[in-house]
C-alpha positions in Angstrom: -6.5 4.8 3.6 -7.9 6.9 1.1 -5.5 5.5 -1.7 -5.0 6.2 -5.3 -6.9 3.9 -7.4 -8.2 2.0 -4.3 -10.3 -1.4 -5.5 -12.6 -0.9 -2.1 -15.5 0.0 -4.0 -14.8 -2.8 -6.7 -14.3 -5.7 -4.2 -17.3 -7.9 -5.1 -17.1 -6.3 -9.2 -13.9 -8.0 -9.3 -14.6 -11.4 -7.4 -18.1 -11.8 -9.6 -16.1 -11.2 -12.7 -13.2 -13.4 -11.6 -15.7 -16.2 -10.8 -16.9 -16.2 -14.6 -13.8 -16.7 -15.9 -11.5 -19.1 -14.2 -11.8 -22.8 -13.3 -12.4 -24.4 -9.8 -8.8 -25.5 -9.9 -7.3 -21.8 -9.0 -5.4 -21.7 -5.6 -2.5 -19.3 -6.1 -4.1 -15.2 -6.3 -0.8 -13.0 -7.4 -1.5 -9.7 -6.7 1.5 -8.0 -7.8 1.2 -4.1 -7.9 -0.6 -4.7 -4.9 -0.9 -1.0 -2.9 -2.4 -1.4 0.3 -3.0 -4.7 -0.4 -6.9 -3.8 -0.2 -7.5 -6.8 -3.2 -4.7 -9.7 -2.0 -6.7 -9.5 1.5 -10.0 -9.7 0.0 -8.9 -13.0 -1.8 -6.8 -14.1 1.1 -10.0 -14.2 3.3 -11.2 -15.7 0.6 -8.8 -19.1 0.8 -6.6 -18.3 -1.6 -2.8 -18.7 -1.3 -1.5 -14.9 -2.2 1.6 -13.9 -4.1 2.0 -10.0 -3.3 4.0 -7.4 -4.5 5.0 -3.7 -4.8 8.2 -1.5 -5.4 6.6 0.7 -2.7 8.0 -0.3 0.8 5.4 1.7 2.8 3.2 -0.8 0.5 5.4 -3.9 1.2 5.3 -3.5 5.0 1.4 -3.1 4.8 1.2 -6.4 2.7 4.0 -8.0 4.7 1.5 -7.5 7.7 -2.3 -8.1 5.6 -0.9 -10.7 3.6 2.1 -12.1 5.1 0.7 -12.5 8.9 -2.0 -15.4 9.3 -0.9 -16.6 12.2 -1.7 -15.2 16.4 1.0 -13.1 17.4 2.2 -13.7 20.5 4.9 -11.0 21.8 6.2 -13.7 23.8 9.5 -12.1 24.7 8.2 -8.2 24.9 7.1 -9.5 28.4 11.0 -8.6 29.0 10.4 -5.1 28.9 6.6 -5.0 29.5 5.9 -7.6 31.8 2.0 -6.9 31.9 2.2 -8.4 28.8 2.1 -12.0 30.4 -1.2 -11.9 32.1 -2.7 -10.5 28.9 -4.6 -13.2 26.7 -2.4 -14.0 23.4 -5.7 -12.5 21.3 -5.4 -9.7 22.7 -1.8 -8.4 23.2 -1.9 -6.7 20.0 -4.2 -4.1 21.3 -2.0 -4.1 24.5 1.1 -3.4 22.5 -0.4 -0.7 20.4 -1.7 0.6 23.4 1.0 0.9 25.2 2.5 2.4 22.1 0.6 5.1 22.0 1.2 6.5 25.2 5.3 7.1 25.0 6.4 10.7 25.3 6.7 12.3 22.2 10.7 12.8 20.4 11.5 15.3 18.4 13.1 12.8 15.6 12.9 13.0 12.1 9.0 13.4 10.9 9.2 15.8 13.2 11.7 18.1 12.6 11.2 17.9 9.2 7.6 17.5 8.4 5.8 19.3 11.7 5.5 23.5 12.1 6.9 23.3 15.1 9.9 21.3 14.0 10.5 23.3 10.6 9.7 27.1 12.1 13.7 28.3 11.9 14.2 26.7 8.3 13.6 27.9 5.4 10.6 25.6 3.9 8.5 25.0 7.1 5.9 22.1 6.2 2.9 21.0 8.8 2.0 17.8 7.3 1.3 16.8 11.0 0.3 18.1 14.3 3.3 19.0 16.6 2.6 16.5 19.2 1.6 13.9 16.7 5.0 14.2 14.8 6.6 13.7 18.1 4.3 10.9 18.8 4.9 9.1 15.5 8.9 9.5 15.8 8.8 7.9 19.5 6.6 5.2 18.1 9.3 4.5 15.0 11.6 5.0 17.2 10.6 2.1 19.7 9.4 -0.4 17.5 13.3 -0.1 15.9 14.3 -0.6 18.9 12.8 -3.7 20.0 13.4 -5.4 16.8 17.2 -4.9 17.3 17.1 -6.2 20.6 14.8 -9.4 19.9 12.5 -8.5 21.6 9.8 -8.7 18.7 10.0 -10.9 15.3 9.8 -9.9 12.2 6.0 -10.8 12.0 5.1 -8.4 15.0 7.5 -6.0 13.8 5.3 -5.4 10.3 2.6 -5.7 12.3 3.5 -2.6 14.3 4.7 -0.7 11.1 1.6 -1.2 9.1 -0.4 -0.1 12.2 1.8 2.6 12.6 1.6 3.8 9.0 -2.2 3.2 9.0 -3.2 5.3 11.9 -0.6 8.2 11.1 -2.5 8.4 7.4 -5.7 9.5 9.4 -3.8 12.1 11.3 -1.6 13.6 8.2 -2.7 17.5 6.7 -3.7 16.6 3.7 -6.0 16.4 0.9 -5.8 12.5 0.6 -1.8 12.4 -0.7 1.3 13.5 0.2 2.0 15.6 -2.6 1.1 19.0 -0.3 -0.1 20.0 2.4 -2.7 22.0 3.9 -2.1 25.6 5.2 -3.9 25.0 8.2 -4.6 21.8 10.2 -7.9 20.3 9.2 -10.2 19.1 12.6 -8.8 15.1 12.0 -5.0 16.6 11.6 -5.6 18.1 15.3 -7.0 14.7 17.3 -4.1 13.0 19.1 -2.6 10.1 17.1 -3.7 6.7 18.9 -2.2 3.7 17.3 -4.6 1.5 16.1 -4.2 -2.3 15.6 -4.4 -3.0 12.0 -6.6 -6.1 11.1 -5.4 -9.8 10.7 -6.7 -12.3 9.2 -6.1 -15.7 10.4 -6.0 -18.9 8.0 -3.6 -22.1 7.0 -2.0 -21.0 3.9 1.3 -19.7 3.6 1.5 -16.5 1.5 4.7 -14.7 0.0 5.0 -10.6 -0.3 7.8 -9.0 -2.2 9.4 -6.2 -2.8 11.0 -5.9 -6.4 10.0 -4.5 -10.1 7.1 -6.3 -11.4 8.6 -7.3 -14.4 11.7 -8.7 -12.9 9.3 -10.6 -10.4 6.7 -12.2 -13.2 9.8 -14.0 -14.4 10.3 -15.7 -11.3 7.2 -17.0 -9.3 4.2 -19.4 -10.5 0.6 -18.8 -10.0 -2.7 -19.1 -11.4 -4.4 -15.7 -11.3 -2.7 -12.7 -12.1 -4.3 -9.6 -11.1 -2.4 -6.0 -12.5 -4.0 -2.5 -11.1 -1.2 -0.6 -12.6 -1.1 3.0 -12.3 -3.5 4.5 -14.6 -1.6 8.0 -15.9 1.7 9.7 -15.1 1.2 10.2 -11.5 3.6 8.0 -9.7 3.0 7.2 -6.4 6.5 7.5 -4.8 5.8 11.6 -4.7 2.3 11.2 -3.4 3.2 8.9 -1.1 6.9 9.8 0.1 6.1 10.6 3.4 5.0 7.7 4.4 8.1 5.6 2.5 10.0 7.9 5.4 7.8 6.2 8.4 8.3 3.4 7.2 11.9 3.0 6.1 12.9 5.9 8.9 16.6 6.2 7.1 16.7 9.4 7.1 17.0 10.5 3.7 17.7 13.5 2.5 14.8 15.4 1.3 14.6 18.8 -0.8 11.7 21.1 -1.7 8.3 22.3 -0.5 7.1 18.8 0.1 10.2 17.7 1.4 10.3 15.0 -1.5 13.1 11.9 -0.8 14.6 10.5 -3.8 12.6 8.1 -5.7 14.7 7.6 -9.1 14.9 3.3 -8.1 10.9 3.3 -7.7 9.8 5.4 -10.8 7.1 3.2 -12.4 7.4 2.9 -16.1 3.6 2.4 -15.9 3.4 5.9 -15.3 5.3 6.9 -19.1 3.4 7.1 -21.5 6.2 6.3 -24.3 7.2 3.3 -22.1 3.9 1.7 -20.5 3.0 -0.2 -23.6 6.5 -2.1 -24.0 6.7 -2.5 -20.5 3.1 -4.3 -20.2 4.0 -6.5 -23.2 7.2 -7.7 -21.2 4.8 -8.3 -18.6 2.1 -10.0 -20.5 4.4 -12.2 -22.1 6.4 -13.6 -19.8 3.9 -14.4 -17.0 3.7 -17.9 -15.7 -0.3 -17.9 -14.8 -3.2 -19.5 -16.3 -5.3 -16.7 -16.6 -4.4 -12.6 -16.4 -6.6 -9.8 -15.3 -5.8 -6.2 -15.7 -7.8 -3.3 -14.0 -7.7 0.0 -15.7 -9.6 2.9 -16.7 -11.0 4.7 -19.7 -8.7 7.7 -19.3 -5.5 5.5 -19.2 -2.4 5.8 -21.0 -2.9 2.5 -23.0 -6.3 2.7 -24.9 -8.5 -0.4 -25.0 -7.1 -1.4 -28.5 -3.7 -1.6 -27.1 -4.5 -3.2 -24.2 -6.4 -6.1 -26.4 -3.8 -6.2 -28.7 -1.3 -7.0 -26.0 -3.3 -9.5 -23.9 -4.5 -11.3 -26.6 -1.4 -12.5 -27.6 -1.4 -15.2 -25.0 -5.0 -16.5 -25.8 -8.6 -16.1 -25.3 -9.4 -11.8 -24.4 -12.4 -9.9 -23.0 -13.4 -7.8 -20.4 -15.9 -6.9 -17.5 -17.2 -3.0 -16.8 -17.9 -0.8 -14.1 -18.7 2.7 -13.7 -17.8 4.2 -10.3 -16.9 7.4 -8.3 -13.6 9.3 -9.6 -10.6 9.6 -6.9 -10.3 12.9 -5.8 -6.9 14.2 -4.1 -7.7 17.9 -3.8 -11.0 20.5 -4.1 -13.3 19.8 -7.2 -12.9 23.5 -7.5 -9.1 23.6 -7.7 -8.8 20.9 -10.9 -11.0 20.3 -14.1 -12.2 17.3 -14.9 -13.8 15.4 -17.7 -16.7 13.6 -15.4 -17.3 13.1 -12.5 -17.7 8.9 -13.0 -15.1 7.0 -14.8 -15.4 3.5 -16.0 -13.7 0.7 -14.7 -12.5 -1.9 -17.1 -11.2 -5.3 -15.9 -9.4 -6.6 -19.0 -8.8 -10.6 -18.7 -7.1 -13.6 -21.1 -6.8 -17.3 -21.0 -3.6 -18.0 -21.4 -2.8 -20.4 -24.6 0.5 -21.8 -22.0 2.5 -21.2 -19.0 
């Protein structure tokens, strides 16, 4: 996914910087505003035990499944309904099930009629954030996979599994620029390939992992760890509008939605890391109150905290520096349509030793 302040690019920036800082003892990686989950699975793969988190629940189901999953899944009692399923090897029934997936009839269900052209022609916003087919495609997908976790016919493992492939392969198919926030007024060339559901990745190991769902600062209190990595949002952007339509897949409660966009209501997932009279007091709360040895913080020049806040925070639990990196700006629209100061910004990964747990 091409994701708001995605670490993708900054993988091996962050591990190298990590490495410098922390002792050999580290086992538990808490990786609680954790988006896609792009950093947790990085660490995961690389032995840690992970702690993840985000208010987002498109976000939790992804980490539920990246993070949460390290084990084979075995659809064991899908063979009920499709009994091909037994004489397919356990590795590779996800690809089976996805497969099979992807080739239901389309229903004209709710992403549909709300969020297709076809579906929205006799109202009086229409939207075309999807392809016709591949609105009805998604909805009989949803659809199913609800389905068979109400009957028991899938566990709660497979089920994420499913949603996070589901919301990953929709996000190559949606008529966008990148976000949610619009869309486009005609169907880009990937918009108008037929949505195949791919099988997101899983990564196999022995540790037991944890993913929540709750406000950061409400969370911090509770849980124990040894690193504590924060990617915040940056500026005032919050990512329950860019991201609403896929909260909808994934949730598929039909809410009610109003405007353009078709925007659900996000009031219980407004970020106070987006306000700028609010983000400092907030990351104090944060600071202060979390039970890890050591506490990283990734943020940018153009943030709403300035690097002598930030420092003046952190370093009220002990030791503070920080690590650089300059890298490509995230762009959700035309360079032509928005201003902006540079075309590189510079990546700051703020750190402290913590004095005590």
């Amino acid at each position: 996914m091409n994701y708001i302040g995605s670490k993708l690019s900054l993988l091996e920036f962050l591990e190298n910087s990590i490495d410098k800082v922390v002792d050999k003892d580290c086992r538990v990686f808490c990786d609680l505003f954790a988006g896609t989950g792009i950093v947790g699975s990085y660490f995961k793969k690389k032995g840690y035990k992970i702690i993840a988190n985000d208010i987002q629940y498109y976000s939790y189901v992804l980490n539920r499944h990246y993070i949460g999953n390290h084990k084979e899944l075995t659809f064991s009692k899908l063979s009920k309904e499709i009994s091909k399923l037994k004489k397919i090897k356990t590795k590779d029934r996800k690809d089976f099930v996805c497969g099979y997936l992807s080739n239901l009839k389309g229903k004209k269900g709710f992403v549909y009629k709300n969020y297709c052209l076809g579906g929205t022609k006799n109202k009086k916003i229409q939207r075309q954030y999807f392809l016709d087919a591949n609105g009805m495609r998604c909805d009989a997908i949803r659809q199913k996979i609800e389905e068979w976790k109400k009957e028991k016919l899938i566990n709660n493992n497979e089920y994420y599994f499913l949603l996070a492939s589901l919301i990953k392969s929709i996000d190559k198919y949606a008529n966008t620029a990148s976000v949610y926030g619009a869309f486009l007024k005609k169907l880009k060339k990937s918009a108008q390939k037929n949505l195949i559901l791919q099988p997101a990745e899983l990564t196999i190991n022995d540790q037991e992992h944890k993913v929540y769902n709750k406000d950061i600062n409400i969370l911090t209190k509770k849980i124990k760890g040894d690193i504590l990595y924060l990617d915040p949002p940056y500026n005032h952007r919050q990512y329950a509008t860019n991201y609403h339509v896929l909260e909808t897949i994934a949730k598929y409660d039909n809410p009610k939605i109003y405007g353009k966009t078709g925007l659900r209501d996000y009031q219980n997932q407004k970020s106070l890391y987006c306000s700028r009279s609010q983000v400092k007091k907030a990351f104090k709360d944060l600071v202060l109150k979390a039970k890890t040895k050591y506490i990283f913080l990734s943020y940018n020049n153009e943030g709403l905290m300035t690097l002598k806040d930030i420092k003046a925070i952190m370093s009220l639990r002990g030791k503070y520096g920080y690590f650089t990196k300059k890298y490509n700006r995230f762009k959700a629209d035309k360079s032509e349509n928005r201003s902006f100061k540079a075309n590189k910004t510079v990546e700051y990964l703020h750190y402290v030793i913590c004095k005590n747990i």
